[in-house]
C-alpha angles and dihedrals in degrees: 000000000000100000094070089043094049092049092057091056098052091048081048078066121051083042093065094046100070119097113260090225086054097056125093105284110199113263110236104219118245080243098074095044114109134160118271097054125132122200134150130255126212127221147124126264095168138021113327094317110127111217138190123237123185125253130188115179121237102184144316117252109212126217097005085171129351118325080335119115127192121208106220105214130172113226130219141189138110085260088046097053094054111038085027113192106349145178119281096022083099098132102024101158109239110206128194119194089343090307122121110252104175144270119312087238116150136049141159127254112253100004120175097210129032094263101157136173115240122205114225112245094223095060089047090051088039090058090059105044083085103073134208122348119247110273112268085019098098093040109131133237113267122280120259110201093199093057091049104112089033098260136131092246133356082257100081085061093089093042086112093065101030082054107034096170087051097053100106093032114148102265115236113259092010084123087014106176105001097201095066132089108259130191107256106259119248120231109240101204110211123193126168091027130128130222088244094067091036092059095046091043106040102089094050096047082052089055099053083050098266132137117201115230134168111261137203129210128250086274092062091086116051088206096041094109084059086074126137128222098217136103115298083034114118125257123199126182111213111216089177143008142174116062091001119033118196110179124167110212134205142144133289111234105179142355123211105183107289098354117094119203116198146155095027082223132066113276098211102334089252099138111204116026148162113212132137122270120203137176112248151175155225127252092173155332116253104204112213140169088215092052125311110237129199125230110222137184123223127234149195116315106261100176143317126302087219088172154031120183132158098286104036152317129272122217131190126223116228089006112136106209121216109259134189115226103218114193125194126188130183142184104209121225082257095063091254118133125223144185140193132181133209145166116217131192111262102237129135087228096038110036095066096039084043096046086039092059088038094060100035089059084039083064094029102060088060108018131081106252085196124055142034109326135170118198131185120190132182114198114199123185128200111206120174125250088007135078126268123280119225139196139172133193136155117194120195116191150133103238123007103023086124089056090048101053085047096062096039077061098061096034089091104046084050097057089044098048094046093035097101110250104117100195091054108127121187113216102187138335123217128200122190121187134182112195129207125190090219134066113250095199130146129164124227110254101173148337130217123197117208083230156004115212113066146176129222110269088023122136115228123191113235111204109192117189122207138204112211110205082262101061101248114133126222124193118199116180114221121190116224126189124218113231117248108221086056114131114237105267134089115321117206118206119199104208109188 
């Protein structure tokens, strides 16, 4: 009789031990939402103290998009008043009398006064009532290398250098039509990257919705490991860590045991995802006319981030998610070796693009940007159950030969994550780069074969001749061999 007894009050007592502000706290419907109405909303302005802002509710827009409604609310508060809107308040829960409203989402550019967009609770929980895709239904378009950093050719790249006094020019559509209701932009926090990376990069992590900011470990807040996993907390999603962390932070609106709702907003529109989710901080405020933006500081993993839809993102809590190591290791043009180490998502839109940055501010910690280079680089990827991929590339250029070798990088794991096998799994990829501080170019000037007349299975001997920039020539002999099953008649061969 006292083993039943003895179980209730131990669950007794791990009921009592959750947070009250971490419980489920009851939805109030869209419904019975009118204007007039004054609640409070929960965030965090400094360190890992959640604090309350005030909130009165001007209106409710209707069909915003399609079947999707936004709540217009004007926020209050000393802090408010001063940062406004900003960056990384995405999710903050807005209660009215004790009831869950929805995520603070949504602001305009260059307000005057903290008008935001709320997202109704009931349509974040609502995206996610679904479940899981089919399988093969969320895979991405291919990648394309050239559009990688979201301009026209791989030859803007190097607009910044060709055009020093334009380099920090205001990028076109960053504020886009001020007069429209934006999603509020997410801080990328970005530690280990050089500026370098963060030029060449910046334009396409705007365009996802992300604001570069600087970022600090788990050890920049001494009470950072205080945090508290409950709505108001901050929420980061980590895209790369290691040697270069790239996390992308928010605000937790509501926990329902082990799911996890935040940003209120789509973080970058990629449906079903895997990427760590881990609890933050923040170090300070940056008030800004533009968009204040919050620096945060990123914790300790505390689940999985499995998907990302039109009104949120959904985390699990001690979920692991499925990375990609990524080595690179590089012999530097003054005979040095060095090796970074990161961890990427596994995603057939983010890997490549991720493995891609990784390796460009590798070479470029160490590497001219600017100047004859020659780079040669050997990928190698581990897949499980299935032999090693290998790949091999050498770039030679005067100004983006670094940019070039990068992308050559990602080029494989995008073929084999879009390649249609679904249970292909990548263990590790490898990099290895030599660099040389010169550029090792020719051009092909001719090309003798020993004969002309020729039989089916036959070997021929190829002799190429090359013209180095300074005039000098170089003749290398390649054998070829003639296929066997080829019908009598001319045969072309296209030597490159």
């Amino acid at each position: 009789m006292t083993r039943p007894f003895s179980g209730l009050i131990f669950l007794l007592v791990l009921i009592l031990q959750i947070p009250a502000a971490a419980q489920s706290a009851p939805f109030l419907p869209l419904e019975q939402v009118e204007r007039g109405m004054k609640g409070v909303g929960r965030t965090i302005f400094d360190g890992v103290e959640i604090e309350e802002f005030g909130v009165e509710i001007l209106g409710v827009l209707r069909n915003v998009r399609p079947r999707q409604n936004l709540i217009l609310a004007r926020l209050s508060g000393e802090k408010i008043e001063q940062s406004g809107v900003f960056g990384g308040m995405s999710g903050s829960p807005v209660y009215v009398d004790g009831r869950l409203v929805g995520a603070v989402a949504y602001s305009w550019a260059f307000a005057t006064e903290p008008i935001a967009g709320i997202t109704p609770i009931e349509e974040i929980v609502g995206a996610f009532k679904e479940g899981l895709p089919r399988l093969g239904s969320n895979r991405p378009a291919p990648f394309q290398p050239d559009r990688l950093y979201s301009v026209s050719t791989l030859s803007d790249l190097v607009d910044p250098i060709r055009r020093p006094s334009l380099a920090v020019e205001l990028e076109p559509g960053r504020f886009g039509d001020l007069q429209r209701l934006t999603p509020i932009a997410s801080p990328l926090s970005l530690s280990g990257v050089t500026p370098a990376t963060l030029r060449y990069f910046t334009s396409l992590f705007r365009s996802l919705g992300l604001e570069p900011v600087t970022a600090l470990s788990a050890t920049g807040l001494s009470d950072l490991g205080e945090a508290k996993l409950e709505p108001g907390a901050t929420l980061a999603a980590q895209l790369v860590r290691g040697d270069l962390d790239l996390s992308a932070s928010g605000t937790i609106t509501h926990i329902s045991g082990t799911h996890v709702y935040a940003f209120g907003h789509p973080f970058m529109s990629i449906g079903s995802t895997d990427m760590p989710m881990t609890k933050g901080g923040v170090v300070a405020i940056i008030s800004s006319l533009a968009g204040s933006q919050k620096v945060s500081a990123v914790g300790e993993p505390i689940g999985s981030i499995t998907q990302d839809r039109a009104t949120g993102i959904l985390g699990l809590t001690g979920r692991q998610p499925d990375l990609i190591p990524l080595k690179v290791k590089l012999l530097t043009s003054r005979g040095e070796e060095k090796e970074f180490n990161y961890e990427v998502v596994t995603d057939g839109l983010l890997s490549p693009l991720l493995t891609t940055l990784s390796v460009f501010n590798s070479l470029t910690s160490y590497e001219r940007v600017v100047g004859n280079q020659t780079l040669q680089m050997r990928c190698t990827i581990s897949l499980k159950d299935q032999p090693e991929v290998r790949f091999e590339n050498s770039v030679s250029d005067l100004a983006n030969s670094s940019a070039l070798t990068a992308v050559a990088a990602g080029a494989p794991v995008n073929v084999l994550l879009n390649s249609g096998f679904d249970d292909l799994e990548m263990e590790q990829v490898v990099v290895e780069i030599t660099a040389v501080e010169q550029a090792k170019t020719a051009v092909l000037d001719r090309v003798w074969v020993d004969r002309v007349d020729v039989e089916p299975g036959e070997e021929i001997e190829l002799s190429v001749f090359l013209r180095k920039p300074n005039g000098d020539m170089l003749s290398e002999k390649f054998p070829l061999k003639i296929p066997e099953q080829l019908p009598p008649g001319p045969l072309s061969i296209l030597v490159g």
